[in-house]
NUFIKOL-685345 format. One record per residue (C-alpha): residue in three letters; chain; x negated, y, z negated. Coordinates in Angstrom, 2 decimals. Layout:
N
NODE    r  c       xx       yy       zz
NODE  ALA  A        X        Y        Z
...
//
This chain:
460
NODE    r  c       xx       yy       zz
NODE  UNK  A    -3.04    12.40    28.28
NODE  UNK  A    -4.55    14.22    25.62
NODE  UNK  A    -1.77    14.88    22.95
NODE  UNK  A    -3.96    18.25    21.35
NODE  UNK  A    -2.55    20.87    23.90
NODE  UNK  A     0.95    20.00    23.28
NODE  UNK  A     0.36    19.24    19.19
NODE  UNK  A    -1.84    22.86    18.72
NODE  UNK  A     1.62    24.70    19.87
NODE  UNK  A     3.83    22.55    18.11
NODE  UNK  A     1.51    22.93    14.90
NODE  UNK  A     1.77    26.71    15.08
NODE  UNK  A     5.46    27.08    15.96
NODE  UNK  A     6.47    24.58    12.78
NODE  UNK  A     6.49    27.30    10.09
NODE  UNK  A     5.12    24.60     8.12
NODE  UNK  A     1.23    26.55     7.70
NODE  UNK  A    -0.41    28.74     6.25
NODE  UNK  A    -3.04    31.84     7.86
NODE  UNK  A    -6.49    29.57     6.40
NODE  UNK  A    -8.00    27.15     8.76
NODE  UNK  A    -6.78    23.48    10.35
NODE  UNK  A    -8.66    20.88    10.52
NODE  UNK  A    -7.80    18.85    14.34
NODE  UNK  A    -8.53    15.35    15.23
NODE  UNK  A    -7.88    12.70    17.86
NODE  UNK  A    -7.97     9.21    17.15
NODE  UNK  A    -6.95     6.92    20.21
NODE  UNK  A    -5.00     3.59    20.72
NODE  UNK  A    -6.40     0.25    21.98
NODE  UNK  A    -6.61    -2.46    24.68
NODE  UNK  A    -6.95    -5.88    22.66
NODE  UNK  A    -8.92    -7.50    25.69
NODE  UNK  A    -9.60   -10.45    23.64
NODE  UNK  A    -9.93   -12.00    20.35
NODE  UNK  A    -6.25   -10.59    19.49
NODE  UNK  A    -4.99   -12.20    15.89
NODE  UNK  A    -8.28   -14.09    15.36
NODE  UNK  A    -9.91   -11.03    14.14
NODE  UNK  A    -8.27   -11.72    10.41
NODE  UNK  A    -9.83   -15.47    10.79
NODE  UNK  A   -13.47   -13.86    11.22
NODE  UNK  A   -13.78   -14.30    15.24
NODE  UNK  A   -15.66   -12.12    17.64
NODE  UNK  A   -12.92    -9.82    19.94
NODE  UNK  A   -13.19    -7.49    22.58
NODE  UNK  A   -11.18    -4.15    22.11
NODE  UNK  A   -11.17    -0.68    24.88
NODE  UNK  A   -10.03     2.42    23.66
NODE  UNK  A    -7.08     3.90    25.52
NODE  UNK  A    -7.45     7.26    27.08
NODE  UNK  A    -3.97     7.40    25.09
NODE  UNK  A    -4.11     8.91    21.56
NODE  UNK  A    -2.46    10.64    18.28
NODE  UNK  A    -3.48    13.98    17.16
NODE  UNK  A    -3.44    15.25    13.52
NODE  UNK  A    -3.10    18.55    12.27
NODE  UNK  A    -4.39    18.96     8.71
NODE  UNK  A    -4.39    22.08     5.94
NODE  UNK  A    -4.79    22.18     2.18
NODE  UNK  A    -1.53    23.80     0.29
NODE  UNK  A    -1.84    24.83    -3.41
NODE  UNK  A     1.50    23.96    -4.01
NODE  UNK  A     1.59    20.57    -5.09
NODE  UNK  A     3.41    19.40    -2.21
NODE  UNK  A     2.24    16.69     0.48
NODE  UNK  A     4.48    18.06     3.74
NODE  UNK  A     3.82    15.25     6.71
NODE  UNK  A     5.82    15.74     9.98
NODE  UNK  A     5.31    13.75    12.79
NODE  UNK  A     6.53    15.10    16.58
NODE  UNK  A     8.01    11.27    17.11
NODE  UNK  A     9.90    11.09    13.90
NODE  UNK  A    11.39    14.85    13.70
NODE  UNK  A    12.16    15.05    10.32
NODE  UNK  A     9.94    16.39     7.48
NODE  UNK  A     9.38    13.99     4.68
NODE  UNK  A     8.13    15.94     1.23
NODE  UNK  A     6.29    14.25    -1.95
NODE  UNK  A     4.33    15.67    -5.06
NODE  UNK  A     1.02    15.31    -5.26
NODE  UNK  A     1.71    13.21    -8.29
NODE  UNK  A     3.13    10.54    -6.16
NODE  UNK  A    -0.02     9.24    -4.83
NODE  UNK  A    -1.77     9.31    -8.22
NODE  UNK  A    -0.77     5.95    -8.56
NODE  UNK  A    -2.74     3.21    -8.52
NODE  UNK  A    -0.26     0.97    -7.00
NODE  UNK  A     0.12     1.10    -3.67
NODE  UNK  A     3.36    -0.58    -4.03
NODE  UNK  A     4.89     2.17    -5.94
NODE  UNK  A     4.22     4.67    -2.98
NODE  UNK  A     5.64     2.12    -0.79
NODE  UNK  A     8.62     2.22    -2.26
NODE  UNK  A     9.08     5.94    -2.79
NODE  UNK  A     8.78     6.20     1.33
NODE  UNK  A    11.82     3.67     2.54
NODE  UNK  A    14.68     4.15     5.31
NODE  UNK  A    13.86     7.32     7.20
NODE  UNK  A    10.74     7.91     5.83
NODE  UNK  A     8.73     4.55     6.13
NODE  UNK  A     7.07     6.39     9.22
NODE  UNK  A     5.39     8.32     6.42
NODE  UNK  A     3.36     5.50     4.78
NODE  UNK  A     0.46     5.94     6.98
NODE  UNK  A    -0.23     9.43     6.77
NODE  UNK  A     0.60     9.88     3.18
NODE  UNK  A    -1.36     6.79     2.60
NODE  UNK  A    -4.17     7.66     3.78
NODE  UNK  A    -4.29    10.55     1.22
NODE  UNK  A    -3.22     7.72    -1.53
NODE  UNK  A    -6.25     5.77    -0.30
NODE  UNK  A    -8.25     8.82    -1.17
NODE  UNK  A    -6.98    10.04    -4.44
NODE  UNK  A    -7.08     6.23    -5.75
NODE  UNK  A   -10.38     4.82    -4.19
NODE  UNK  A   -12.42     8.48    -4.38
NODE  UNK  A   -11.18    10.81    -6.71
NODE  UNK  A    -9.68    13.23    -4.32
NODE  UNK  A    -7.68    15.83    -6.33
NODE  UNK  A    -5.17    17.17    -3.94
NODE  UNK  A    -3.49    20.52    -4.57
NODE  UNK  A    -1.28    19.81    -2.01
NODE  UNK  A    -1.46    19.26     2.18
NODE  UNK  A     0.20    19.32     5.14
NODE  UNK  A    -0.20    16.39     8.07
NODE  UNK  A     1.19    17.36    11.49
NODE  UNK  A     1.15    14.26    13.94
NODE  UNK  A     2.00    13.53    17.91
NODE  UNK  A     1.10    10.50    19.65
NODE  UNK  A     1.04     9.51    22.88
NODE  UNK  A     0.58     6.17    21.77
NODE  UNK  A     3.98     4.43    22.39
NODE  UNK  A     4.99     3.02    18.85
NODE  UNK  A     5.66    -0.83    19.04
NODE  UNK  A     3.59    -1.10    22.54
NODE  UNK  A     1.28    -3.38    20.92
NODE  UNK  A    -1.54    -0.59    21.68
NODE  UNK  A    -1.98     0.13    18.25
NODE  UNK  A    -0.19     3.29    17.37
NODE  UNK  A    -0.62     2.49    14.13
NODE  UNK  A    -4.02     2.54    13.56
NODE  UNK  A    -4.20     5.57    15.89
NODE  UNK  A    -1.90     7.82    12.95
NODE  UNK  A    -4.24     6.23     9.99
NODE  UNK  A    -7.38     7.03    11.97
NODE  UNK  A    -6.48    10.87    13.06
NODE  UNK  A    -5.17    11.35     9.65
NODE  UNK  A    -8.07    10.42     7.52
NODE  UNK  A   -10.56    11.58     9.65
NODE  UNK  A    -9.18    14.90     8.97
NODE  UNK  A    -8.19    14.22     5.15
NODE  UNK  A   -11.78    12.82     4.14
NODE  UNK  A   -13.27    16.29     6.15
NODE  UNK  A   -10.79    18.50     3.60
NODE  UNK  A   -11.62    16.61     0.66
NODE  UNK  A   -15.43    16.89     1.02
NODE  UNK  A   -15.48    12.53     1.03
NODE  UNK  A   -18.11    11.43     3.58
NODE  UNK  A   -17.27     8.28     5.34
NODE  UNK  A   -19.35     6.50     7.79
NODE  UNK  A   -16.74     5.65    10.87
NODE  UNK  A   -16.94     1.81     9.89
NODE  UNK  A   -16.02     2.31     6.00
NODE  UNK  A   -13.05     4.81     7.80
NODE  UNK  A   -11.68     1.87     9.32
NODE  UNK  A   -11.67    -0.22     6.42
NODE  UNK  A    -9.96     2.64     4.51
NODE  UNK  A    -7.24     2.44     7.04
NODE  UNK  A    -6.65    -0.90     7.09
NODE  UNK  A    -6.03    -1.10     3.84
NODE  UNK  A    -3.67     1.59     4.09
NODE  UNK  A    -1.76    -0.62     6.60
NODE  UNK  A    -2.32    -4.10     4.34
NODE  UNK  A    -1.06    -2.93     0.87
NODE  UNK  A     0.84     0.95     1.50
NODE  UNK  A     2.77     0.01     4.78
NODE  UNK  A     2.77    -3.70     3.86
NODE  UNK  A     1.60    -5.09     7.41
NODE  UNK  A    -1.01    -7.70     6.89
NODE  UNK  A    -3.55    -6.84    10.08
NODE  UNK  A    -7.03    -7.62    10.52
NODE  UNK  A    -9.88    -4.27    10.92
NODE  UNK  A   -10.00    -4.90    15.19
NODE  UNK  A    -7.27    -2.09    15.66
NODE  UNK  A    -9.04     0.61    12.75
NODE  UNK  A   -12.24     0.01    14.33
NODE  UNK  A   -11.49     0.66    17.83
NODE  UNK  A    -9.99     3.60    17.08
NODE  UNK  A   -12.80     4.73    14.60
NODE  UNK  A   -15.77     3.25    17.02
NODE  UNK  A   -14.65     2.99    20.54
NODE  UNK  A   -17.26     4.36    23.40
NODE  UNK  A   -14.93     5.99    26.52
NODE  UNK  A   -15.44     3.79    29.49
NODE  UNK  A   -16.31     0.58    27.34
NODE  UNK  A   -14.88    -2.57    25.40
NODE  UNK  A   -16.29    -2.62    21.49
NODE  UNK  A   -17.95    -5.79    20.35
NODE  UNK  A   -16.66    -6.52    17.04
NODE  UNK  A   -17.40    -9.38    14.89
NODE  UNK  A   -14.65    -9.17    12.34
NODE  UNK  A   -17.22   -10.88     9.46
NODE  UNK  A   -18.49    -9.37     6.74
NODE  UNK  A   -21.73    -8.04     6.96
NODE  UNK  A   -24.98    -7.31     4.80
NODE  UNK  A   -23.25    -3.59     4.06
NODE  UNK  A   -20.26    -5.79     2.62
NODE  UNK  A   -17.86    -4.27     4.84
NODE  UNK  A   -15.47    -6.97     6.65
NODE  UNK  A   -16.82    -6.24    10.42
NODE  UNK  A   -19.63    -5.75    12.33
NODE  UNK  A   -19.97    -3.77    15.52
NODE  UNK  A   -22.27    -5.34    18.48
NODE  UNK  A   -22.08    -2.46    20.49
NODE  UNK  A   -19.82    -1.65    23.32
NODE  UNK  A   -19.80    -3.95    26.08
NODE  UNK  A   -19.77    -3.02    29.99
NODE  UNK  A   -16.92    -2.99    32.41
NODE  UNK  A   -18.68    -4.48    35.25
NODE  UNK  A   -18.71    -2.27    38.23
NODE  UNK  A   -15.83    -2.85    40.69
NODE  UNK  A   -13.52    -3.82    37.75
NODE  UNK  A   -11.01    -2.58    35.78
NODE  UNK  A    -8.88    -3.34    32.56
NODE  UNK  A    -5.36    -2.11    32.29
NODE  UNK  A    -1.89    -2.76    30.21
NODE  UNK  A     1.14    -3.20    30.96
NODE  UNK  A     3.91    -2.76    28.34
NODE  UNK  A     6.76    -5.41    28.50
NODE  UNK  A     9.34    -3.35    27.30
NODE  UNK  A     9.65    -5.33    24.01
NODE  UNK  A     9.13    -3.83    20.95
NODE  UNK  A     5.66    -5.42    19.06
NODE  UNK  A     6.06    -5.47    15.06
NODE  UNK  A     2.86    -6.86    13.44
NODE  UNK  A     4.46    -7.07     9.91
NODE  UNK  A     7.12    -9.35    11.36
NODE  UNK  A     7.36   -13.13    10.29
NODE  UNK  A     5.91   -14.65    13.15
NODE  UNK  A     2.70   -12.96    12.50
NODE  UNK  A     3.14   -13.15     8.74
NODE  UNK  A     3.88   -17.02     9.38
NODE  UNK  A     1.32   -17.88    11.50
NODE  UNK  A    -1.53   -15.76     9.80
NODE  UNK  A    -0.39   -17.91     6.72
NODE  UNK  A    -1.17   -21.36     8.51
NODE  UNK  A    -4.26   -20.53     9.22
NODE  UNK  A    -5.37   -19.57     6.43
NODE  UNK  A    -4.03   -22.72     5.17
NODE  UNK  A    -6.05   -24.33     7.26
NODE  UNK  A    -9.26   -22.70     6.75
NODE  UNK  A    -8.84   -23.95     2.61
NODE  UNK  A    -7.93   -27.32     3.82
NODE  UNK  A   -10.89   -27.49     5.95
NODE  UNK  A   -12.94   -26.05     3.37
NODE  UNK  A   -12.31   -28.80     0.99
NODE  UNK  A   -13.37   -31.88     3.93
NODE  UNK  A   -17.45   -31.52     3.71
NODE  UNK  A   -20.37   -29.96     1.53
NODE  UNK  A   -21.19   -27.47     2.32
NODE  UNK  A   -17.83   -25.79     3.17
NODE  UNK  A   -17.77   -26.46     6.93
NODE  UNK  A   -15.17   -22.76     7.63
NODE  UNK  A   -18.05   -20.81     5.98
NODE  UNK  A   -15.41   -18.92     4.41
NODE  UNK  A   -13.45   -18.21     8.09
NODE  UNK  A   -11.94   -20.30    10.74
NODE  UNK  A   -14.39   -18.31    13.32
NODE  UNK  A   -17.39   -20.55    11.85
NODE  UNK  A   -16.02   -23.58    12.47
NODE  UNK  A   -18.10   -25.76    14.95
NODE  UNK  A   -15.62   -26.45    17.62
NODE  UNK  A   -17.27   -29.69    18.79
NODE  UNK  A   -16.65   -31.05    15.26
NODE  UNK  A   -13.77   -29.87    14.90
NODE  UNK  A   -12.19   -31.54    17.83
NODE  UNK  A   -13.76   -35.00    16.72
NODE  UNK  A   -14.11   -34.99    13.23
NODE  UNK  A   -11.76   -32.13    10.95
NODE  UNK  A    -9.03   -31.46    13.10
NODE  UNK  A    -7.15   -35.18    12.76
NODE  UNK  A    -7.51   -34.50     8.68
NODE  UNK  A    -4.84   -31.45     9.18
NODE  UNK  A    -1.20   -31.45     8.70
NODE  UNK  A     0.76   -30.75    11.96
NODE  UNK  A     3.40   -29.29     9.71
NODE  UNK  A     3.35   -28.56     5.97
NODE  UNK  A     5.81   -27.03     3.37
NODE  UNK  A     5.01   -24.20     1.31
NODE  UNK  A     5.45   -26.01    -1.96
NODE  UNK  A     3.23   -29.18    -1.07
NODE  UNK  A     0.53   -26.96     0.04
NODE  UNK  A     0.33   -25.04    -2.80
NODE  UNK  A     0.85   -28.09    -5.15
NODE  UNK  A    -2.33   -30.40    -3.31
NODE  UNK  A    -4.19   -26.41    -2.87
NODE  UNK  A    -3.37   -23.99    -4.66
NODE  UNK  A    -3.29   -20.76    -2.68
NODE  UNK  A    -4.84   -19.59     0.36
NODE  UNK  A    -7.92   -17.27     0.48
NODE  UNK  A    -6.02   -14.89     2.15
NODE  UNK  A    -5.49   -10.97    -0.24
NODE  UNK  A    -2.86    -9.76     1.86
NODE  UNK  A    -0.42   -12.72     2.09
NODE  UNK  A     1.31   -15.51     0.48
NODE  UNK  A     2.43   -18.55     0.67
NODE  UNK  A     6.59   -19.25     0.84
NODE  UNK  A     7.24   -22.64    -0.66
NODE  UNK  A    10.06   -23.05     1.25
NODE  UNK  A     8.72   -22.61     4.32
NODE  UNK  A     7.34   -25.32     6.86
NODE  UNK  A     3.96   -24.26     8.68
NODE  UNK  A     2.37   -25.73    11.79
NODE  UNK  A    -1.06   -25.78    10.03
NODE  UNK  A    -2.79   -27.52    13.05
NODE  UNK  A    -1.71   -25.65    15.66
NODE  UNK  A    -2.52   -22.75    14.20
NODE  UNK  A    -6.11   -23.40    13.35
NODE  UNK  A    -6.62   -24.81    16.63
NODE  UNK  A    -5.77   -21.07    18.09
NODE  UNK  A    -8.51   -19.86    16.05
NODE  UNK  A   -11.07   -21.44    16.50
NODE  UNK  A   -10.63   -22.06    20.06
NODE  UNK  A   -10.60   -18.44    20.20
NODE  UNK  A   -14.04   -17.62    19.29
NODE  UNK  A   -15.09   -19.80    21.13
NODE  UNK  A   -13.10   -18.23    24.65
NODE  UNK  A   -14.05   -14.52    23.23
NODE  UNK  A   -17.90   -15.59    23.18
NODE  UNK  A   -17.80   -17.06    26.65
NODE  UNK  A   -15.89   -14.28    27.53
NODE  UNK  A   -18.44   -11.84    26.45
NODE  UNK  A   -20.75   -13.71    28.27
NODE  UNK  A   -19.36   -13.64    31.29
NODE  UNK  A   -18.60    -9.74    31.50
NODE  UNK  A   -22.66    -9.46    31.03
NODE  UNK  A   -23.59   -11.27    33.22
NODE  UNK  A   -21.37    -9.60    35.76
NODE  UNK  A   -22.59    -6.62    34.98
NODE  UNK  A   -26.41    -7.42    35.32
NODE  UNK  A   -28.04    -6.44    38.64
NODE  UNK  A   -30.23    -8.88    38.41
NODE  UNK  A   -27.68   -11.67    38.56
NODE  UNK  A   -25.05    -9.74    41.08
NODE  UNK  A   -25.20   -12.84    43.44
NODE  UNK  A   -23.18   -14.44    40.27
NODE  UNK  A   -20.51   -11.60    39.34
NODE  UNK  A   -18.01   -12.54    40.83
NODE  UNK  A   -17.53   -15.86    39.64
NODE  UNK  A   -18.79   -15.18    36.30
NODE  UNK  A   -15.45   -12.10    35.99
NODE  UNK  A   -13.14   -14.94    37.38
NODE  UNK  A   -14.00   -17.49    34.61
NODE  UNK  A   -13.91   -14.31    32.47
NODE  UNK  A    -9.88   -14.16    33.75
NODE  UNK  A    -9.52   -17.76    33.60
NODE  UNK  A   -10.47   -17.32    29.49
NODE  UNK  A    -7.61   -14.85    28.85
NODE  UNK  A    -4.84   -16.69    30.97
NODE  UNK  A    -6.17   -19.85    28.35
NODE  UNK  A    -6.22   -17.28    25.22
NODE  UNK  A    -2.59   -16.54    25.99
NODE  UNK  A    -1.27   -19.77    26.70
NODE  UNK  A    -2.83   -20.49    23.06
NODE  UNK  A    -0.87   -17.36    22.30
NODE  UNK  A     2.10   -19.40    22.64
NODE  UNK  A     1.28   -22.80    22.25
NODE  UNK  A    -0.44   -22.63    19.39
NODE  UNK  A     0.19   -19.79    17.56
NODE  UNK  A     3.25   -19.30    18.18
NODE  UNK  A     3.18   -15.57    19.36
NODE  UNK  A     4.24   -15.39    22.68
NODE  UNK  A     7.06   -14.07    24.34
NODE  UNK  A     9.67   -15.29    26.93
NODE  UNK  A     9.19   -10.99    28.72
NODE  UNK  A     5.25   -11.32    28.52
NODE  UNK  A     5.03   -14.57    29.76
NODE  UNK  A     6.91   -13.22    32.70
NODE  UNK  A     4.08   -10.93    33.18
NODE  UNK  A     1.51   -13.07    33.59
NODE  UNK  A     3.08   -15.71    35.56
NODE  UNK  A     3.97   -12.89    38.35
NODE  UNK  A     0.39   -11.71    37.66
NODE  UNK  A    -1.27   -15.06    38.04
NODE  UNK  A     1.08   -15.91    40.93
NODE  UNK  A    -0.51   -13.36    42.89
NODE  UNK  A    -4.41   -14.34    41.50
NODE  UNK  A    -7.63   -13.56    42.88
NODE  UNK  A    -6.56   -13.57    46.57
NODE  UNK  A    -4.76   -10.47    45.31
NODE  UNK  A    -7.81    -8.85    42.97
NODE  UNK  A    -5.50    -9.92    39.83
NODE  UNK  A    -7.93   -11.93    37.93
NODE  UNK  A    -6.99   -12.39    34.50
NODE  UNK  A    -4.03   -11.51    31.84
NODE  UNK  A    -2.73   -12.14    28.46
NODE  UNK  A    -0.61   -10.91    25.79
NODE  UNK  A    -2.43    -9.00    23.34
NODE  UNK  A    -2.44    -8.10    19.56
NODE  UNK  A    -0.68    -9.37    17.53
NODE  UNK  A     2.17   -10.63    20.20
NODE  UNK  A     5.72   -11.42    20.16
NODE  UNK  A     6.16    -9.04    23.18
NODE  UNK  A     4.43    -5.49    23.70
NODE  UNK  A     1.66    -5.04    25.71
NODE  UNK  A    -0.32    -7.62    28.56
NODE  UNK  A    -4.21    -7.20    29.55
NODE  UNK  A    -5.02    -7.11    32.90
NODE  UNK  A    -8.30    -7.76    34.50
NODE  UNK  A    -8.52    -6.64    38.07
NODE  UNK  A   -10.89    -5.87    40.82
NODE  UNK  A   -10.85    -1.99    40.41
NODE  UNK  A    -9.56    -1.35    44.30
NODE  UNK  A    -6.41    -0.05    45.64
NODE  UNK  A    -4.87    -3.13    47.05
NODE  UNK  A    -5.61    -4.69    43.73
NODE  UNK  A    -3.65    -1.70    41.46
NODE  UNK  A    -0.50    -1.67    44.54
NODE  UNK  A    -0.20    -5.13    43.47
NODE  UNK  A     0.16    -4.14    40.13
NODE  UNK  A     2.76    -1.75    40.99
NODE  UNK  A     4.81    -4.03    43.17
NODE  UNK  A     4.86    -6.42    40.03
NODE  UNK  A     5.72    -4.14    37.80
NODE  UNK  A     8.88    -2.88    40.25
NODE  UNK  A     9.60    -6.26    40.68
NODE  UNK  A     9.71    -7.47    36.81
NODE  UNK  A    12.32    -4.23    36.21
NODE  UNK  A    14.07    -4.99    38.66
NODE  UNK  A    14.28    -8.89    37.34
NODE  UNK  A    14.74    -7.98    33.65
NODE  UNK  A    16.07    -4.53    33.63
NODE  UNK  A    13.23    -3.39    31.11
NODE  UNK  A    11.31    -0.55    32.06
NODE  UNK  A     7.64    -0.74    31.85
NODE  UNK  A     4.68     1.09    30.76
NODE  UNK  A     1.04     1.57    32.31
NODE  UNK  A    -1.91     1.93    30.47
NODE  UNK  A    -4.92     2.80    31.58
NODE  UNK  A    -8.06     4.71    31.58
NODE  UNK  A   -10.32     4.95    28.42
NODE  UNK  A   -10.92     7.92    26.00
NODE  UNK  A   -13.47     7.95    22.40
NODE  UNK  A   -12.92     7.27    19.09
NODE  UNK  A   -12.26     9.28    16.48
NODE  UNK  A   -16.17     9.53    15.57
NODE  UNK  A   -17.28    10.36    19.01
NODE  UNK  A   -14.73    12.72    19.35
NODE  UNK  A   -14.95    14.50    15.76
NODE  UNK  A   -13.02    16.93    13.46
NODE  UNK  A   -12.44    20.63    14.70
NODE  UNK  A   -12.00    23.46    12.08
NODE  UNK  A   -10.20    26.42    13.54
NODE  UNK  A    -8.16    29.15    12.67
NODE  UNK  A    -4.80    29.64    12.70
NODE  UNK  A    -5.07    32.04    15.43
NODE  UNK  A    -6.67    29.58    17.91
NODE  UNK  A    -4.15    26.50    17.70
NODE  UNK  A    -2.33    27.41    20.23
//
């Protein structure tokens, strides 16, 4: 649903603006298909913007004031201006704690302005809604961040190409709200096409920014992608994300020290996987401390996270989720175009079943190997999998960054196929007691669907 309707009223009924103009946007959530947490290690993934989405309301004030109030938080939370004149994003951080954490995104993204372009605020006012649930593992996040500086860089005259947006927002999310995600999320949000998954190749390109968009990639006809929410709550800043984003990294630098020229490329995703398995990854630790990495290393080549001495990683296990991951997200790709070329319709089917067979493997890796998964999703994809391609159910996995939230679902796009779904869903309440959610259908990003000026008169 779109959330504008029900945000223009509740905009205009806050007492919170002024008679000038609002700026609107719409910025929506997204369906990590594939590629999930090996977009920070520089692999390819596979994202679909949710029909889902947040909406921001944005004015200028003259009175100094930054005024952000978000329908899902209720409370108003008030800064100076001054605040965000800080260089350190740690300094904001701190100044928005408790009740007002919720706060970092929007009023980071006007930090992220005033410190990386200049901006001179005289003051603003950020209304938000969402109908992205928060902790789904749909990326609510990046949906705030994206409506809200779509609509910032618009009032401060800052002209940002919808990729360099993205990378404004994540670092919003790496060094104001302190959670240490990858660009997949920003980008999708940004990017998206309605209807299609985004190629992304999270490596930095010849513009220097840390991604590169393929192009959106086709939904075979007869097929479908959908999520269903586990009813556990998804925190990427958590320590198992932290943890494992850590060992990775550690083993990227220990890989990068094995050969001449630096076999990683600077990124797990370059890693030749036939190598890999015979040659580099035997010369990894299955576990390491903190202290004795850092000692025989020094420190990762990760900006957004250290190393805790005290702490004992599974370095090999995570590096084998990484770069086994590329590898399943290219096939992957593969597979949905060649189902979706007419020329080769004779193979479709079998090519979108491998295609399922490559996210069932991603999020066994999930779990395995990563050490992401979750004892609710898991659940999910057994009763999915149970069920298989007799059934239309042809694929699922956890997605994002894990530890519960939301599960992909690739299905043959025909009634029987979504009843199934339904009957699973009833049945895994029933089972757990944990209500689910459904997501599905596909709306654009941010850039496709643009920033509205309009009077104060017309928001409702």
């Amino acid at each position: 649903m779109d959330p504008l309707p029900r945000l223009r009223a509740a905009a205009k009924a806050s007492g919170l603006l002024h008679d000038g103009p609002v700026l609107l946007t719409r910025a929506p959530g997204r369906l990590d298909v594939m590629g999930g947490v090996a977009d920070y290690s520089g692999s390819l993934v596979c994202e679909m913007p949710l029909a889902i989405a947040a909406g921001a309301v944005v004015q200028a004030r003259t009175d100094g004031q930054i005024v952000c109030r978000s329908a899902q938080e209720g409370d108003v939370v008030k800064l100076p201006v001054d605040a965000i004149g800080t260089p350190d994003p740690l300094a904001l951080r701190r100044l928005l704690e408790g009740p007002a954490a919720w706060a970092r995104y929007p009023i980071g993204c006007a930090w992220w302005l005033a410190a990386k372009r200049g901006v001179k605020f005289t003051g603003v006012t950020i209304l938000l809604d969402s109908d992205v649930p928060l902790g789904g593992g749909v990326s609510s996040s990046a949906a705030i961040e994206v409506a809200t500086m779509t609509a910032l860089a618009k009032l401060a005259g800052v002209t940002l190409s919808p990729l360099e947006l993205a990378v404004a927002c994540q670092a919003v999310e790496n060094h104001v709200v302190g959670a240490p995600c990858g660009v997949m999320d920003q980008v999708t949000s940004s990017m998206g096409v309605a209807g299609s998954m985004l190629e992304i190749l999270c490596q930095t390109g010849s513009d220097g920014l840390p991604a590169q968009v393929l192009g959106p990639v086709q939904v075979p006809a007869g097929y479908a992608f959908v999520g269903i929410h586990s009813g556990v709550r998804h925190e990427v800043s958590g320590d198992p994300y932290t943890d494992t984003r850590v060992a990775a990294f550690m083993g990227q630098k220990i890989l990068s020290q094995l050969a001449t020229p630096d076999p990683t490329g600077g990124c797990l995703a370059r890693v030749d996987l036939k190598r890999y398995a015979k040659e580099w990854r035997r010369r990894l630790p299955l576990r390491l401390k903190g202290s004795a990495f850092v000692e025989r290393h020094g420190s990762t080549n990760d900006p957004v996270t250290k190393v805790k001495p005290d702490l004992t990683y599974a370095v090999q296990a995570a590096t084998d989720h990484h770069v086994h991951e590329m590898d399943r997200v290219t096939r992957f790709v593969a597979m949905l175009k060649k189902a979706a070329d007419p020329k080769l319709a004779a193979e479709g089917p079998e090519a979108m079943r491998q295609a399922g067979a490559l996210m069932v493997e991603s999020h066994h890796s999930y779990g395995k190997c990563a050490a992401l998964g979750h004892a609710m999703t898991d659940l999910i994809v057994k009763m999915v999998m149970e069920d298989g391609p007799k059934a239309g159910l042809l694929g699922a996995k956890i997605t994002g960054g894990g530890c519960g939230g939301t599960v992909a679902v690739l299905l043959r796009d025909e009634p029987a196929a979504h009843e199934r779904l339904a009957a699973i869903r009833k049945h895994y309440t029933a089972q757990t007691g944990r209500a689910t959610l459904y997501f599905e259908g596909s709306g654009p990003g941010a850039a496709a669907w643009g920033c509205h000026t309009i009077a104060m008169k017309d928001l409702a």
